[in-house]
N, C-alpha and C positions, 0 to 999 in steps of 0.2 A: 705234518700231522701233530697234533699236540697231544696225545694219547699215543701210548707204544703199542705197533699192529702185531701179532701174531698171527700167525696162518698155523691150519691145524687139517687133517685129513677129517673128511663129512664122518660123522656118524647119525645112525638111523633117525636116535632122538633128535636132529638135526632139522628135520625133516618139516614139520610145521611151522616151525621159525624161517627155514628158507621159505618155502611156500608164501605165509607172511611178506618176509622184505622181498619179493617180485612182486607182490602185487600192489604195495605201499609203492617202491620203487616206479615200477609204470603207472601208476596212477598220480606220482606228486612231479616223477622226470621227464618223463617219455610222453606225455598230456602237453606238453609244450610243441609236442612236435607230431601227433597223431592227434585225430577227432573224437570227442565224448565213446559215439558210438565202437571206432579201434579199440580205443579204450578198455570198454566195457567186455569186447570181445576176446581182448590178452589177454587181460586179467577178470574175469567174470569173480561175482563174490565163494562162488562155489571151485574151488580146484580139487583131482581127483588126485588125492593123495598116491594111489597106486603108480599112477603116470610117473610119478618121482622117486619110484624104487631103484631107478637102471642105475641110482648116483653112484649107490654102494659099488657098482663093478665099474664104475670109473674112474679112476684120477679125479675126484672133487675136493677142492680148494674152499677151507672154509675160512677167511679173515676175520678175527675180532680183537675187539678196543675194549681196555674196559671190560673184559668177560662180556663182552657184546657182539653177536653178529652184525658187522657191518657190510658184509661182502661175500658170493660164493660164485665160481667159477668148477665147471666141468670138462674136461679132455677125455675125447673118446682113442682107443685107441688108431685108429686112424688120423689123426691129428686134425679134428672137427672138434672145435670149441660150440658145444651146445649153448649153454647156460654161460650167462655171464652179466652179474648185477652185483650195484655198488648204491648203497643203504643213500635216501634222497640227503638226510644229513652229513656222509663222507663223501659227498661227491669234490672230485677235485685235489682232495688228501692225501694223493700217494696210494690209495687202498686196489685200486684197478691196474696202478703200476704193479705192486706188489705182486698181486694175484695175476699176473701177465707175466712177468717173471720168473714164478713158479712152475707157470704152465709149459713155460717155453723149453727150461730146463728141465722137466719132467718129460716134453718132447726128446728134449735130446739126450736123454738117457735113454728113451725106448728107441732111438734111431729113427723116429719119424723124423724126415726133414722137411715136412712144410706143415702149417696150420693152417683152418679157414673155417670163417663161421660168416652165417647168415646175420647181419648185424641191424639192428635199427637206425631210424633218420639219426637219432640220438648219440648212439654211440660209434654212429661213423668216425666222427671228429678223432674219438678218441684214440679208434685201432687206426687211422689213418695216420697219427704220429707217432703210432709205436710198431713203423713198419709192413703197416696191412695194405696192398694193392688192394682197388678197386675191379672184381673180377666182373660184376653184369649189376644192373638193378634190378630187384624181380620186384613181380605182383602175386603177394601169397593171398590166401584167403583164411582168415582164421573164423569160426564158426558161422561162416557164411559172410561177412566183411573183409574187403578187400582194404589189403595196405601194401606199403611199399616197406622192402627191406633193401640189402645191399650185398651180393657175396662178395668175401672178401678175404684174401690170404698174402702169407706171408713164409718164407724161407727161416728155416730155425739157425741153419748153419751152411 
């Protein structure tokens, strides 16, 4: 990475700027690997801001470069990675190691010993070499469009 990463814990103001890089993200990343229509249905222009309050009482991992959000990741406490996006420009960077690092170790401070999230075509690759079994493939539905995701987890310690 040619920019030094910080990682920092979400704050509220946080909030429309994540909103932002998810839907820039699935629309310039994840468009490679899902249809117009998926698409549209992930990331619609409209997001409800409220849907993104639970961050605050998560473990949310905020990355930035540059005083820039480039990345945010969330652990609930049961060791379910919800959220998990890396800006179309840092893909590749080290920024989703980073922020997979953090998580991991913030797992194993709370003594969860496993993780697992529901991951896209997209970001299979990536939990796939940083330890994540293949647990099923599912068919979700998101506002009425059907797409494929992947669950998937992995042992902290």
């Amino acid at each position: 990475m040619k920019t030094s990463l910080r990682l920092r814990q979400f704050r509220p103001e946080d909030t429309p700027i994540l909103i932002d890089l998810f839907k820039d993200t699935v629309r310039r990343v994840n468009s490679r690997d899902y249809t117009p229509e998926q698409v549209r249905a992930w990331a619609p222009d409209e997001v409800d801001p409220a849907r993104w309050a639970v961050l605050i009482d998560r473990h949310t991992v905020v990355a930035e470069a540059d005083d820039r959000v480039v990345g945010f990741t969330d652990l609930e406490s049961d060791g379910h990675i919800d959220r998990f996006f890396v800006h179309a420009d840092f893909q590749g960077q080290g920024v989703g190691r980073a922020m997979l690092t953090e998580v991991v170790a913030e797992a194993v401070r709370l003594g969860v010993y496993r993780l697992y999230a529901e991951v896209s075509i997209t970001a299979r690759p990536f939990f796939g070499r940083h330890g994540f079994a293949l647990v099923a493939e599912q068919k979700v539905t998101v506002r009425g469009v059907p797409m494929a995701n992947y669950r998937m987890e992995r042992r902290c310690w």
